[in-house]
N, C-alpha and C positions, 0 to 999 in steps of 0.2 A: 786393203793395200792401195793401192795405188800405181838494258833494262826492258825489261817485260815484265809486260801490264797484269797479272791474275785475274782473268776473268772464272775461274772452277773456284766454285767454295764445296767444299768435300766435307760430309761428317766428320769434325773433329770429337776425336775422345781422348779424355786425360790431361792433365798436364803436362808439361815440358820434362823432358829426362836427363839422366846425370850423361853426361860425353867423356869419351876418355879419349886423347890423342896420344898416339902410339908410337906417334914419330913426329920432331919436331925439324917439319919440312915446309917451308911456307908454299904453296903451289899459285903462284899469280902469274896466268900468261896469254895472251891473243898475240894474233896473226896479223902483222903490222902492215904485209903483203894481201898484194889481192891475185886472187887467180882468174883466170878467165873460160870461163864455160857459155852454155845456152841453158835457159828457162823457158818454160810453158807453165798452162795452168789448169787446176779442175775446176770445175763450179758445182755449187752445194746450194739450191734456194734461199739461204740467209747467206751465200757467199766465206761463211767460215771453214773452218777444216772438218773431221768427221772423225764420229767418236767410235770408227772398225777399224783406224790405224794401226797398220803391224807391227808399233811400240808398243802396243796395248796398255795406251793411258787412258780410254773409254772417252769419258764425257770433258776429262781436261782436257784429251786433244782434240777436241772441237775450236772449245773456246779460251786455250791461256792464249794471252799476249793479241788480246782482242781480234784470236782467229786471223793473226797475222803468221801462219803455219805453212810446214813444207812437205812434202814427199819426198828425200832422194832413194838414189843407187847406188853408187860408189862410199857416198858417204855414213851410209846407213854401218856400213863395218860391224856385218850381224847385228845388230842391235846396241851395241857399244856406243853408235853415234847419236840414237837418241836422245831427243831430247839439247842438244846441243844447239847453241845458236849463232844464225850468221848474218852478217851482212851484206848485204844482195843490190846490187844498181845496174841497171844498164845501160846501154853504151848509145843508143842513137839522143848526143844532146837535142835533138828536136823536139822528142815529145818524153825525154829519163829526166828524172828530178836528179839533181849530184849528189843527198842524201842517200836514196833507195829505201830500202826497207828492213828491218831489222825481222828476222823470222825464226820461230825454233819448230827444230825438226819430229815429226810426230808421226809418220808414214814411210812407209818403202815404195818406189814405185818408178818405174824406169821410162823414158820417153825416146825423140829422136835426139840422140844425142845430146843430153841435158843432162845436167846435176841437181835440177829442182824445180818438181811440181807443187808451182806453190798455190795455194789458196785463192780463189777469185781475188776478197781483199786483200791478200799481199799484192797478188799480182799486179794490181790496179795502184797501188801505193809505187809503184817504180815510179808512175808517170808525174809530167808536171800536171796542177790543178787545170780541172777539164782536158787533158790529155788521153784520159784512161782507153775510153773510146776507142782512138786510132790506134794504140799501144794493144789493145787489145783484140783489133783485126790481124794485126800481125801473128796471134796465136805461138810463136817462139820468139826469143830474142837473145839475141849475143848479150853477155852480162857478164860481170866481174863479183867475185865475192872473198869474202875475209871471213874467218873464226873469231865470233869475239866473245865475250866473259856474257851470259846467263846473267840478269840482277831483277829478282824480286823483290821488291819494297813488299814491308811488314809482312811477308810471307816467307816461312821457315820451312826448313827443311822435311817433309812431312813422308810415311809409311802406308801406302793404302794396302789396304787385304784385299787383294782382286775379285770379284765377284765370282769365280769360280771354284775361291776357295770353299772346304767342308770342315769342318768342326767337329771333330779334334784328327783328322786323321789327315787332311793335305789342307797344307797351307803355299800362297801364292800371293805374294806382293809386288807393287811397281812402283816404284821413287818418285815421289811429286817435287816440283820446284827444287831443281838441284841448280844452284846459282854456281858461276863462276865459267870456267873451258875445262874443268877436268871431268878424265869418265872415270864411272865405275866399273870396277870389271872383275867384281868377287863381291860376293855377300856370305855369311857367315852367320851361323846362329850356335852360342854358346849353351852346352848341355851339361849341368851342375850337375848330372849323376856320373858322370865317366870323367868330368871336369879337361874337358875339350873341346873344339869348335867342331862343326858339321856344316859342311858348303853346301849352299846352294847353287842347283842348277841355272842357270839361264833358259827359259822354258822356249821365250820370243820377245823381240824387242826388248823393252825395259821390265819386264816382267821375268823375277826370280822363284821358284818353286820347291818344295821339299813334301815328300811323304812323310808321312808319322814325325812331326814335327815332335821335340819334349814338351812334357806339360809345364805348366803353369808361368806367367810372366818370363817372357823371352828378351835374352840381350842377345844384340844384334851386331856385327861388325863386319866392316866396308872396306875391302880396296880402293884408293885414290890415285888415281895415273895421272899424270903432266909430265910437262916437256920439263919442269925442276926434279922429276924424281915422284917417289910412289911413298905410300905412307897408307896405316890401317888406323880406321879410327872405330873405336868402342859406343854402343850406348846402351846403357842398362835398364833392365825393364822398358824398352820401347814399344813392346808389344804386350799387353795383358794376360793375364791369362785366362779370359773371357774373351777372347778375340771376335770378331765377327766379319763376315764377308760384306764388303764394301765400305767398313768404316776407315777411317784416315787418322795415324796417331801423330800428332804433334812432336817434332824431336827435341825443338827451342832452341836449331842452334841455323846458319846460314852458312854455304858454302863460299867461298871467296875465291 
């Protein structure tokens, strides 16, 4: 507890899978406003995030977005906000760059009066070059921040099996590189013997769960929330039916 860069390369397996959109709702939206909060920071030895974040992304939420990651509270919205990214600058032009930093969320973690424990290196990204130093005596800082759109270059929308999962009787996944501002906030696995879908729970953070999952090669399907409306999207066989705990399956498509 407590455009982006991919620095997590995850076992991929399989090829790319068929998608089915289920509602033709285009969902394209950030937060043209900024709101105004306070920041502090953690510090980690190599200054990145940490892979015991209470989104339970492991070892991606260390390092996506070259460990330029956050902790909130309010924001965290059970686990829905996950994953989400914003942009973060603060306010003293002395020693705030007027960019800031762009950061996605990977932690819960609450402070004095703050919306975001970010990362040593985010932290130190607010400041002008050689600035970091004094910005970072201050230990909090008044800052402003905006919701803006998630973008992973050549990196697709991807399924890990959490490492907790067991084989064949619980299965536990968490959504890597989900591009764009929309959440998730329903997952679904389709079961061809009863020819019905079966929810899954929200375990914690981004991590989805189901006992006694059906056998063999699993379609998967997702609620999508925005501020344009909500929309389920299909994808068939995304999951094997050799699954394994801690592999990552490729979906080949990107969220926008």
């Amino acid at each position: 507890m407590l455009s982006i860069r991919p620095e997590y390369e995850p076992q991929i397996v399989g090829p790319p899978v068929p998608i089915v959109f289920c509602h033709h709702i285009v969902l394209c939206y950030s937060q043209d406003f900024y709101v105004s909060s306070r920041a502090t920071f953690y510090g980690n030895p190599d200054s990145l995030g940490t892979p015991t974040g209470a989104c339970g992304f492991g070892e991606y939420g260390r390092t996506v977005n070259g460990g330029e990651v956050s902790g909130v509270s309010r924001l965290y919205k059970n686990g829905t906000g996950c994953g989400a990214c914003y942009q973060v600058r603060c306010k003293n032009p002395q020693y705030c760059s007027e960019d800031g930093v762009k950061i996605v969320v990977t932690d819960y973690g609450e402070g004095d009066k703050t919306d975001f424990i970010l990362s040593l290196r985010a932290y130190t990204k607010l400041a002008h070059p050689n600035m970091a130093v004094e910005l970072l005596a201050y230990g909090v800082v008044d800052i402003e921040y905006r919701n803006i759109p998630c973008q992973y270059p050549g990196s697709n929308l991807m399924f890990k099996v959490h490492e907790h999962s067991r084989f064949p009787e619980y299965l536990a996944i968490v959504i890597l590189y989900q591009a764009g501002v929309n959440e998730i906030t329903a997952v679904e696995v389709w079961q061809n013997d009863c020819q019905q879908s079966r929810g899954m729970r929200r375990a914690y953070g981004a991590v989805w769960d189901m006992a006694n999952p059906p056998r063999g090669a699993l379609d998967l399907r997702f609620q999508v929330s925005g501020s344009a409306g909500v929309k389920w999207m299909q994808m068939r066989n995304v999951i094997p039916s050799d699954w394994k705990a801690g592999a990552a399956y490729e979906t080949g498509i990107q969220l926008a």
